[in-house]
C-alpha angles and dihedrals in degrees: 000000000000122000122203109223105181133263131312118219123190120142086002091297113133120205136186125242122211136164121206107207089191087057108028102228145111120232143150140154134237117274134226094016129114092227126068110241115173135178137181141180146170100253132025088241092066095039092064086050087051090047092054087041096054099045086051085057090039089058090041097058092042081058094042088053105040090054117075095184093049089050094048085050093052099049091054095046080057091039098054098242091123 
């Protein structure tokens, strides 16, 4: 059984908040968005902080994305050429 909570907001992100009773654990996903970006915790509590966590990543890897020079330096810094 799955139980609907109501909507996260942080950086203008909304995110969904669920509870499974068969597993124990709260979860959702980003909203509004065209990636899938989940999150889940133990407590609600936690869950908020993921959620935070994991917009904060979202934004990061827009960034990351949007950004050619920030993705070539990234490469060679895997790659061992720094």
């Amino acid at each position: 059984m799955i139980n609907d909570y109501g909507v996260l907001e942080s950086r203008g992100y909304k995110g969904t908040i669920n509870y499974s009773v068969t597993d124990s654990v709260w979860y959702g996903k980003i909203v509004g968005i065209s990636d899938l970006v989940t999150y889940e915790a133990d407590s609600y509590e936690e869950l908020v902080e993921e959620f935070k966590d994991a917009v904060l990543e979202y934004i990061d890897d827009l960034q990351w994305r949007q950004n050619p020079h920030m993705r070539m330096y990234t490469i060679d810094i895997l790659q061992g050429e720094y």
